[in-house]
Every structure is written in structure tokens, then in C-alpha cells.
C-alpha positions in Angstrom: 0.0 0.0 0.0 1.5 3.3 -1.3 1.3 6.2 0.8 1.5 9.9 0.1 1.0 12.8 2.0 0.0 16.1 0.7 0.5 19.7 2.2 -2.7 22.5 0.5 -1.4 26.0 0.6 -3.3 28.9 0.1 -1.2 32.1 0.5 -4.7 34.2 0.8 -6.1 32.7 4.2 -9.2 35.2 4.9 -8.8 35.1 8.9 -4.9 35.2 8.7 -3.5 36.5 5.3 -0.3 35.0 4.5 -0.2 33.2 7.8 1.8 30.1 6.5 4.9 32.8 5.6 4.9 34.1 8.9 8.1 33.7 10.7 7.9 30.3 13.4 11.0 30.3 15.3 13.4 31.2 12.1 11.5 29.2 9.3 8.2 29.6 7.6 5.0 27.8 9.1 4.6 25.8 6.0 7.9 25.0 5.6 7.9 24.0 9.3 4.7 22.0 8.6 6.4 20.2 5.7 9.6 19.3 7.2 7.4 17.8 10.4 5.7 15.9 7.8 9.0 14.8 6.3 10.0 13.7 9.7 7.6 11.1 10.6 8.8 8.7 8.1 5.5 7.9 7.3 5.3 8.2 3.7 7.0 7.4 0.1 6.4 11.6 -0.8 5.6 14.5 0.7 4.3 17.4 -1.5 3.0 20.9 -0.9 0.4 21.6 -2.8 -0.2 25.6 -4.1 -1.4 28.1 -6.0 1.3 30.5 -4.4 4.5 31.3 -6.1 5.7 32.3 -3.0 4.9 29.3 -1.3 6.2 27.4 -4.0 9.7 28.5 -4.0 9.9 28.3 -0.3 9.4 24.9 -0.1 11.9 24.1 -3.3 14.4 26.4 -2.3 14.8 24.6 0.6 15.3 21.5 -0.5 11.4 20.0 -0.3 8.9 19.1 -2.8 5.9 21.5 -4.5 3.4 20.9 -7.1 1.7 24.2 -8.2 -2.1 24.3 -8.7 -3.4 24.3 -12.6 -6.7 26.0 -11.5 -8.3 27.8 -8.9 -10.2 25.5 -6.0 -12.5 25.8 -3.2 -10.7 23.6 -1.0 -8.3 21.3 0.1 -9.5 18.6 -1.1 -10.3 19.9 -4.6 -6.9 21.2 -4.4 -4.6 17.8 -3.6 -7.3 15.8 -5.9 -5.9 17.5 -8.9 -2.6 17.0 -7.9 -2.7 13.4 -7.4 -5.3 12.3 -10.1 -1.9 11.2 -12.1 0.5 9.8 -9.1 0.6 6.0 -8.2 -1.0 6.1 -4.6 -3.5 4.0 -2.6 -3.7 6.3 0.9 -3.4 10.0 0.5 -2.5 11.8 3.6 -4.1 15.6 3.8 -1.9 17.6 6.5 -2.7 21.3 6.9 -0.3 24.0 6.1 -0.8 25.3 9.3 -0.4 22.1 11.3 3.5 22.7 12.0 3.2 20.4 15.5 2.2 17.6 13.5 3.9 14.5 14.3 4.3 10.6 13.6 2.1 8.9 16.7 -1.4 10.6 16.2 -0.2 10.1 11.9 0.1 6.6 12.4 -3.2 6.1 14.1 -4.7 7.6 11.1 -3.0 4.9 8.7 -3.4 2.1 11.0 -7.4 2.2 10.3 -6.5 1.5 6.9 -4.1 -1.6 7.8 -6.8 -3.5 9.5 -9.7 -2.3 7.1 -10.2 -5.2 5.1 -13.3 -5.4 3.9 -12.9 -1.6 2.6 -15.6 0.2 4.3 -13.5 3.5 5.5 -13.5 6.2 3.0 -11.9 8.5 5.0 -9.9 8.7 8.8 -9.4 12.0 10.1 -8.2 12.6 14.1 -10.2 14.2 17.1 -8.8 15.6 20.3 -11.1 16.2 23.5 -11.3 19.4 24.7 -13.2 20.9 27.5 -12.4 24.4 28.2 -15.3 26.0 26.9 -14.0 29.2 25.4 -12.6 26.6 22.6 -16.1 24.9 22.8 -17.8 28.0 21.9 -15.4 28.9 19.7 -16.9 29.0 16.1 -12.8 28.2 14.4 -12.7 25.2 17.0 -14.5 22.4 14.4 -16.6 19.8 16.8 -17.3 16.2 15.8 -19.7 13.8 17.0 -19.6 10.3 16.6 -21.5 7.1 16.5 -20.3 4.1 18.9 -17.9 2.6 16.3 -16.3 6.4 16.1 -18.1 6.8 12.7 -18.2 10.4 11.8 -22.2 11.8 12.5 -21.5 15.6 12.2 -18.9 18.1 12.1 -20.3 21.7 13.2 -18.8 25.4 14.4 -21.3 25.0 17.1 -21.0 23.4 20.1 -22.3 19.7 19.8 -24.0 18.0 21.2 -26.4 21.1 22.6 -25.5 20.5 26.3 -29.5 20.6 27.5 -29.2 18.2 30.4 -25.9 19.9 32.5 -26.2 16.5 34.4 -25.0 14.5 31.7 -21.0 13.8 32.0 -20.8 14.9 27.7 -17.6 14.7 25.8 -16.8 17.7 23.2 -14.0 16.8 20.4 -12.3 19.1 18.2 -11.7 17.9 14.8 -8.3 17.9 13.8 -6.9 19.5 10.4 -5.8 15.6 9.2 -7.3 13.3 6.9 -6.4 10.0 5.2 -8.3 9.3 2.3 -8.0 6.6 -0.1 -7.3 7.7 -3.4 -10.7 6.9 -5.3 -12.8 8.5 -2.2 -10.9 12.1 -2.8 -11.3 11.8 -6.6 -15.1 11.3 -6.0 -14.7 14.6 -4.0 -14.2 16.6 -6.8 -17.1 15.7 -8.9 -19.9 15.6 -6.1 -21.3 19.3 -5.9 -21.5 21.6 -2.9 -24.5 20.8 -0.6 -26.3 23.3 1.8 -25.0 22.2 4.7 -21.3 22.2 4.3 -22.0 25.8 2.4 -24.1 26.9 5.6 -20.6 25.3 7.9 -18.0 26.1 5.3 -16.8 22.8 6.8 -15.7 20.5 3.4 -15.5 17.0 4.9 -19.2 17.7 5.4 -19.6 16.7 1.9 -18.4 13.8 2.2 -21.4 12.1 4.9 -23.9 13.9 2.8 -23.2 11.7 0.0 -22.3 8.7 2.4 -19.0 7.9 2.8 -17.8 6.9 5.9 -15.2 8.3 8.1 -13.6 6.9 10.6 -12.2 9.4 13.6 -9.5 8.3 15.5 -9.2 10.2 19.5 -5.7 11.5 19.7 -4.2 13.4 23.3 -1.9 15.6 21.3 -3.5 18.9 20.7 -0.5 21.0 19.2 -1.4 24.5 17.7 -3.6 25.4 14.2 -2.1 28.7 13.2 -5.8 30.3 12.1 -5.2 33.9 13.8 -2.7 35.9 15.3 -2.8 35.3 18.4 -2.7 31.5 17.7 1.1 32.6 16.1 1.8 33.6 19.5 0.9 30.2 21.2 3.2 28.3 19.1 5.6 30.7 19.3 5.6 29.9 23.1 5.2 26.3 22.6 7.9 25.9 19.9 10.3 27.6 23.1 
């Protein structure tokens, strides 16, 4: 089973522009993201994938691996499926460009689904972290997961779910993290199944995926790490990173 892992990089991010340039203890968080990437050993290639110039050349001109967009794209997903639709792959690993903490234990509990899925009924695996402070509950960049008793994606929302009605009830809030694993012919689908209310009412993409039925498998990691989305989140892994 090949595996790749592929790095979407937007330059224009509209909460943080040009966030993944910004300067992470003496390198670039994207190239920081991509040489974390590197470092897990998980994968035959690593690629950043952009429609950035900029981006581009940061990643070659230090040494890495960068496949520039042909065409504009709504998402990730749309973004890595065009540049894999030619590669020789089975598993194709989607890693944030703002995930520079990423790392190889909570990566390789993402590709172990896979390992054991014989009978080919995951889609997708992605990773969820509890969290319970509820500022980051609240918190409409914070993406919340809920899941069946097999840990089967049900919903992926800004809000906080479930709706805690009953404060008696001991309930468990997960943050979705940035990190999929798809397999090859799952992402391709991606790119030819249109746009639904939902995830345009979320602006939340793996949504489309459950509204047309795939399955994705969530997998609880304890490492929460830092998503660069704002300033101020450039100052936590600033401090982390010491």
C-alpha cells in the first residue's frame, strides 16, 4: 500500500493573510509544517500543494517538494485531488499548512485504520482531540465532531455539539483535527460531487463527504498542538515551539 502525503497551501487565508509565511521560530510555518511531515517517516512523498509562487519557492528552495495548482479551488480537497489524479497512490495523507506540531504517533493512528480495514468500508480517517475548556467549545474556528459508537463520523459543526441541554450529563466535546487519510478513489469522488447546503451553511468540506455517504472513521488522539488560524494562535506556538 503506497502512501503519500499532501501539504494545500493557500497564500490568501481570509482570517490570517499570508499566515503560513509568517516567521515560526526562524523558518516559515509551512515550511515547518512540511519538514514535520517529512520527519515522521510515514510516507514514500511528501508534497506541498499551491497556488502561491511564493509558497512554491519556499518549499523548493529549501530543498522540499511542490506541485503548483493548474486552476483555482474551493478547498483542500479539490486542491490535492488535482494533484494526485496522475501519481501512483492508494492512501493519500491531507496535513494542513498550518499544522506545524504535526507528528508521527497521532499520523500513524490515522493509517493504521487502513491496515486492518479489510473489507474496505473506511473512506476516510481524520483525528479528534477532546477538549473541554469552553472558550474553545464556543469557539466557532474550534471544528466539533460527534460520533457514533464505532467512532463513525455523524456531524462536524462550528457550534457546540451535542447542545448540552441536560448539564447532568457527564458529555464529551472533540475538536476535529486538520488531518485526513483518504483513499485515493474516495478524494477523486470529491471533486465531482457538488457543494450541498450544509457544508456551504458550515463552510466545513469534509461535510460533503457524509452527505453523500462515505464513511469516516475518527480516530481520538491526546496531542493537541497549535492550528495557526489567527494571530494570536502565532503567539501560542511561538511559546510552545520555546
Amino acid at each position: 500500500m503506497k502512501i503519500i502525503s499532501m501539504i494545500p497551501a493557500r497564500y490568501s487565508a481570509s482570517r490570517f493573510p499570508g499566515k503560513l509565511m509568517k516567521n515560526l521560530a526562524g523558518k516559515s510555518v509551512i515550511l515547518r509544517t512540511y519538514e514535520a511531515t517529512v520527519a515522521t517517516q510515514l510516507f514514500s512523498e511528501v508534497y506541498v500543494v499551491t497556488d502561491s509562487k511564493i509558497i512554491y519557492n519556499e518549499i523548493v528552495d529549501n530543498g522540499g517538494k511542490a506541485i503548483m495548482s493548474k486552476k483555482e479551488h474551493e478547498s483542500g480537497s479539490d486542491r490535492i485531488a488535482e494533484a494526485v489524479a496522475n501519481l501512483d497512490c492508494d492512501i493519500v495523507v491531507n496535513v494542513q499548512g498550518d499544522e506545524p506540531f504535526t507528528e508521527k504517533e497521532s499520523l500513524k493512528k490515522v493509517l493504521d485504520v487502513f491496515l486492518d480495514d479489510n473489507d474496505r468500508g473506511i473512506d476516510l480517517a481524520s483525528l479528534m482531540v477532546e477538549i473541554k475548556d469552553w472558550d474553545e467549545i464556543n469557539n466557532p474556528n474550534t471544528v466539533k465532531v460527534i460520533v457514533d459508537q464505532n467512532n463513525f463520523a455523524l456531524y462536524f459543526s462550528r457550534s457546540p455539539i451535542p447542545f448540552p441541554r441536560d448539564k447532568e450529563v457527564a458529555t464529551r466535546y472533540f475538536k476535529h483535527k486538520g488531518i485526513y487519510a483518504f483513499r485515493k478513489e474516495a478524494l477523486l469522488d470529491f471533486t465531482i460531487l457538488p457543494m450541498q447546503f450544509i457544508e456551504a451553511t458550515e463552510k466545513i468540506e469534509c461535510i460533503r463527504y457524509l452527505e453523500y455517504g462515505k464513511r469516516i472513521k475518527m480516530v481520538e488522539t491526546e496531542v493537541q498542538g497549535v492550528e495557526i488560524d489567527t494571530p494570536e494562535d502565532l503567539e501560542r506556538a511561538k511559546l510552545l515551539w520555546k
